[in-house]
N, C-alpha and C positions, 0 to 999 in steps of 0.2 A: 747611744742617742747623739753622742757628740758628733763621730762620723757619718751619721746620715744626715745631718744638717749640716756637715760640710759638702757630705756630695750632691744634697738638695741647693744647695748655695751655688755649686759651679755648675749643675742643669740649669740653671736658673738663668746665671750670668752668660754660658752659652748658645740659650733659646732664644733670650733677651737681647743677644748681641748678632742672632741671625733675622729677629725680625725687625731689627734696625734695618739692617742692610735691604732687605726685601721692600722694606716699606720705602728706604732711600731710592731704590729702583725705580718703583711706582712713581715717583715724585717727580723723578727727573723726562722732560719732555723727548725724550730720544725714546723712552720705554714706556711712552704715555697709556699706550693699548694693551701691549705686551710686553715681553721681559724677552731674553736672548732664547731664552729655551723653549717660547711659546705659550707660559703661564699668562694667564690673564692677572689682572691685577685682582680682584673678586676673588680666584686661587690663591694667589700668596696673603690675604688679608685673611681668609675664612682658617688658612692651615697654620699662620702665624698664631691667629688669635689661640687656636684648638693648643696648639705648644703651651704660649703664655697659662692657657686655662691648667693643663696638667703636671705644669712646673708650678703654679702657686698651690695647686692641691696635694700635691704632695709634700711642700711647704708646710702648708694649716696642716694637713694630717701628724708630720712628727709635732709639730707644737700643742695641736690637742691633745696626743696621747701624754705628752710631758704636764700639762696643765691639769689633766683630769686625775693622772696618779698621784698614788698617798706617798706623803712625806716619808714615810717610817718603811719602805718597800726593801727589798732588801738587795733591788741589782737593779740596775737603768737597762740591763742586757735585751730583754724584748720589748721596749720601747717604739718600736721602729714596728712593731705589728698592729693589726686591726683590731679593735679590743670588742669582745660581744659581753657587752656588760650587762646588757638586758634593761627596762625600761625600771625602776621604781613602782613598786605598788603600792597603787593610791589605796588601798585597803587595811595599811599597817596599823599597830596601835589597838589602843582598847575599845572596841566596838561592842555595839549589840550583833550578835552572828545567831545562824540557825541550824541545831542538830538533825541528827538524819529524820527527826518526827515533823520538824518543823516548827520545834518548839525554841522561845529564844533567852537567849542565853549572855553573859556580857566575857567577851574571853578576845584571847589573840587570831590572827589571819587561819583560819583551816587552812592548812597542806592539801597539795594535789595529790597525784595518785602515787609517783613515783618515788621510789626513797630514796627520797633527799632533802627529807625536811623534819624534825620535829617537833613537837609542840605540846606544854601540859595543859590547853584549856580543850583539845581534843578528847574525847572520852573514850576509857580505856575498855570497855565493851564491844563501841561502835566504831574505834581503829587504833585498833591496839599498834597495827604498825610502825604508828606516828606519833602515841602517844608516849610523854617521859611524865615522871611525877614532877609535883610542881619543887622548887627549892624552900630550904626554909632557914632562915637569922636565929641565931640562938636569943633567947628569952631575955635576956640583961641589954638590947640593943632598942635604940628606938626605929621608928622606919626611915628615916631620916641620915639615922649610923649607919642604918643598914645600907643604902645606897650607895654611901661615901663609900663603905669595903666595896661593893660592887663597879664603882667607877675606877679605885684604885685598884682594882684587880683586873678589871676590863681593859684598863688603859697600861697594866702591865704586859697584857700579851706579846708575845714573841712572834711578828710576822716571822712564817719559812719553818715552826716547829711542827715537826713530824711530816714535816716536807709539802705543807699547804700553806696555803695565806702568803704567800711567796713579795705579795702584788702589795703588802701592807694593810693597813683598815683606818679608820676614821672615825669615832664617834660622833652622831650627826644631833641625835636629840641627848640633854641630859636635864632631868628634874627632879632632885634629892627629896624636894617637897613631896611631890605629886607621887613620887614613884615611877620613874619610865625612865630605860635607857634604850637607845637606838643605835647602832652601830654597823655599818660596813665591812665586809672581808674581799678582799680581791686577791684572787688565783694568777699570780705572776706570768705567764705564757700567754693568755688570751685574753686576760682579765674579767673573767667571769666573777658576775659580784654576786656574795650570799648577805641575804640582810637576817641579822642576829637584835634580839628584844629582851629584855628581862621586864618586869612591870606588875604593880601591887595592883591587887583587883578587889575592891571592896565583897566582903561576902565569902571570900576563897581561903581564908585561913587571918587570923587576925595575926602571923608570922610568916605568911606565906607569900612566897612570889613565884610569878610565873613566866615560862622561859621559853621561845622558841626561833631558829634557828633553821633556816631554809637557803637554797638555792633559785636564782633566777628561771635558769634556763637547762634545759636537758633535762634527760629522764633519772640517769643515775649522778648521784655524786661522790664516790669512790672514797666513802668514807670521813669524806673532810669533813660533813657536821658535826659527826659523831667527836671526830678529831679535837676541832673547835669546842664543843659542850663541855667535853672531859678536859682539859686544859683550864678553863676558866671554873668549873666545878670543883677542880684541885685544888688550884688557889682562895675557892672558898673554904673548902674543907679543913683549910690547914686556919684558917679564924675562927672553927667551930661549926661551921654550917653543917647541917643536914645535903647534901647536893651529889646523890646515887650518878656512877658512871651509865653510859649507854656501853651495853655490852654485846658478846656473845650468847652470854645468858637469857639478856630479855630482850634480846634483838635479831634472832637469831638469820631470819629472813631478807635482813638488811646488810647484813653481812655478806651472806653468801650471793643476795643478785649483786654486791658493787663489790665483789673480787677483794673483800678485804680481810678476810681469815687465812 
């Protein structure tokens, strides 16, 4: 990052310092109509300005990509790329949604088609692909405890383990009261963002929380959710929790289309 914003810095100062001189030409009454080479003055302004415009853009591009990355990332190295982070679903959180009858229901975002998402307010009948069981707090915690382990274990995550999340994460929502965690995951190369949710849903288990874990963009996601779930499942399991991995076992189709057995 550091050296593209020094070679951004001298396109800059050398664009800036040719349409100085163009513009001085223009100015002076010997070159009033044209310049020595035939340029109209209309040319050196439209092609100056075209310069100026793609030496500041490329300016704000390395500074947005440094602005928009998570603190906790674990290299500045692809910094200097276009990130397809994909837009935020206005969808997230605990809604009223509707099963494949049309019946409704109050649960997390449905997954698309593709696997790269899961989710336990999905039903394991009607897509079993996507579905995981919900997690569950051992019996001695209030919901409240139970969150705090979930935020301390959420906010232990290791961006870059098992070679995903590279890009770092972010927790965006948190409400120990309420029950709801909202969190960000970016994929270090291109930054593709996955949004991950934990959240107590009245009526789903009076220990119960529910967990799902998708991808933005693209059809496959080469195993990172899976990745992601079982990492943070770990570290609940090891405080007691109920929180089953996603496997080969009960996964088995997810596996083999995203190449990761």
């Amino acid at each position: 990052m550091h050296s593209l914003r020094i070679f951004v810095s001298l396109v800059s100062l050398v664009q800036v310092g040719a349409f100085c001189n163009q513009v001085r030409n223009v100015r002076n009454p010997v070159a009033l109509k044209m310049t020595a080479d035939g340029t109209s003055r209309r040319d050196i302004l439209s092609k100056s300005s075209s310069v100026l415009g793609n030496a500041f853009l490329l300016l704000a591009l390395g500074k947005s990509n440094a602005a928009d990355a998570f603190d906790n990332r674990i290299s500045d190295k692809y910094n200097d790329r276009p990130k397809q982070r994909g837009g935020q679903p206005k969808d997230l959180g605990i809604k009223s949604r509707k099963d494949m009858f049309g019946e409704d229901y109050q649960g997390l975002k449905h997954c698309g088609n593709g696997p790269n998402c899961f989710c336990s307010t999905e039903s394991p009948e009607d897509d079993p692909g996507h579905y995981i069981p919900s997690w569950k707090w051992p019996e001695a915690l209030s919901k409240t405890e139970a969150f705090e382990q979930i935020s301390e274990v959420v906010n232990a995550y290791e961006p870059g383990q098992g070679n995903i999340d590279g890009g770092g994460f972010k927790v965006i929502t948190f409400d120990k009261n309420k029950g709801y965690i909202y969190a960000q995951f970016e994929a270090l190369k291109n930054g593709y963002i996955d949004d991950f949710e934990i959240a107590f849903i009245d009526g789903l288990g009076s220990n119960n929380v529910q967990v799902r874990s998708s991808s933005r963009l693209g059809y496959l996601d080469y195993g990172v959710n899976a990745k992601r779930l079982n990492f943070i499942a770990n570290g609940l399991r090891k405080k007691g929790w109920y929180a089953p991995e996603v496997s080969v076992d009960n996964h088995q189709n997810y596996f083999i289309e995203n190449g990761a057995i």
